[in-house]
N, C-alpha and C positions, 0 to 999 in steps of 0.2 A: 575518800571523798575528794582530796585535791587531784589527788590521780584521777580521778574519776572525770572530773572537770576541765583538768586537759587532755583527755580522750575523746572528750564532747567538741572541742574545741576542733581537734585535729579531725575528727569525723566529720564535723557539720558547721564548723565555723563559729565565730561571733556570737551571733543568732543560736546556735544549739548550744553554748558555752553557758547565755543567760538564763533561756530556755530550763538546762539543767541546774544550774545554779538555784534559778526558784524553785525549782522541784525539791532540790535535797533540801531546803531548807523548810520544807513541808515536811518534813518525817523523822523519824530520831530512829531508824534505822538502817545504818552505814554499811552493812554486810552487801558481797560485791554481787548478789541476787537482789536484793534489793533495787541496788545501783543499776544493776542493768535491768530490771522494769521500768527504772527512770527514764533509762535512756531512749529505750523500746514505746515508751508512750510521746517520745519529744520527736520521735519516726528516723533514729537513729538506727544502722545495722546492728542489730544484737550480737553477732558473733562477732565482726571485728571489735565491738565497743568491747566485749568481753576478753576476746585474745588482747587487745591493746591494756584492759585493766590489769589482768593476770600477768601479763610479761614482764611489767617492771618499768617499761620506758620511757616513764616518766618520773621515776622515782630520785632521778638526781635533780632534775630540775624541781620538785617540789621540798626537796632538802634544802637546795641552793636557796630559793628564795625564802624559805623554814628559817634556814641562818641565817639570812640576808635582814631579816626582818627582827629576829631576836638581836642581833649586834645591832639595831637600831633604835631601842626600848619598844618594842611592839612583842606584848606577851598574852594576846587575846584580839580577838577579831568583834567588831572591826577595829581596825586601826590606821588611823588618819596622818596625813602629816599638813600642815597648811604651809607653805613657803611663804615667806615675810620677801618685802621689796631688797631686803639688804643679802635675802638668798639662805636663809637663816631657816633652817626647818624645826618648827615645832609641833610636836607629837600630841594629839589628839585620841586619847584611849578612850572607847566603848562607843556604844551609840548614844548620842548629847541629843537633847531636844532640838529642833531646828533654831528657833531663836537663840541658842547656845551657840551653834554654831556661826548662827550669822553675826551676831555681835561680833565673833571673835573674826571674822573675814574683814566685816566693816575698821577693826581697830587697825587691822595691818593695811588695808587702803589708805586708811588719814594718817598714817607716818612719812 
């Protein structure tokens, strides 16, 4: 699925990155048939989207950032960080209701 999403990226940009994005998260089926009808209905090339999934080449970069994110306490998505005035990151796990978050945006303002 992460591979998937920078294949979308590298194929179509930005815009087909979100594009797919919304998509997988309409389905709970990650198989790379799947994934490439996703791609195929966001009017992506289905065979490079395909040769680009199946190759691999994205699979260190989605490690990298995999570990990047576990050495940071992020063990579930989504996973937030807000930056305090003093540069200070704190770690916001799952999705919080809006007013959750905005409280906690307002507190590091008034510091």
């Amino acid at each position: 699925m992460a591979e998937g999403s920078e294949c979308a990226t590298e194929l179509g940009g930005n815009k087909a990155f979100w594009e797919y994005a919304d998509a997988v998260f309409e389905t709970s089926d990650y198989s790379n048939e799947s994934l490439t009808i996703i791609a195929k209905n966001i009017g992506l090339n289905t065979t490079k989207f395909s040769n680009c999934l199946t190759s691999g080449a994205h699979t260190q970069k989605v490690q990298a950032m995999t570990n990047a994110g576990l050495a940071a306490g992020v063990n579930g998505t989504p996973g937030s960080f807000l930056i305090g005035r003093d540069g200070r990151a704190q770690l916001i796990s799952g999705a919080l209701p809006y007013e959750t978050m905005k409280t906690a945006i307002d507190a590091e303002l008034s510091k």
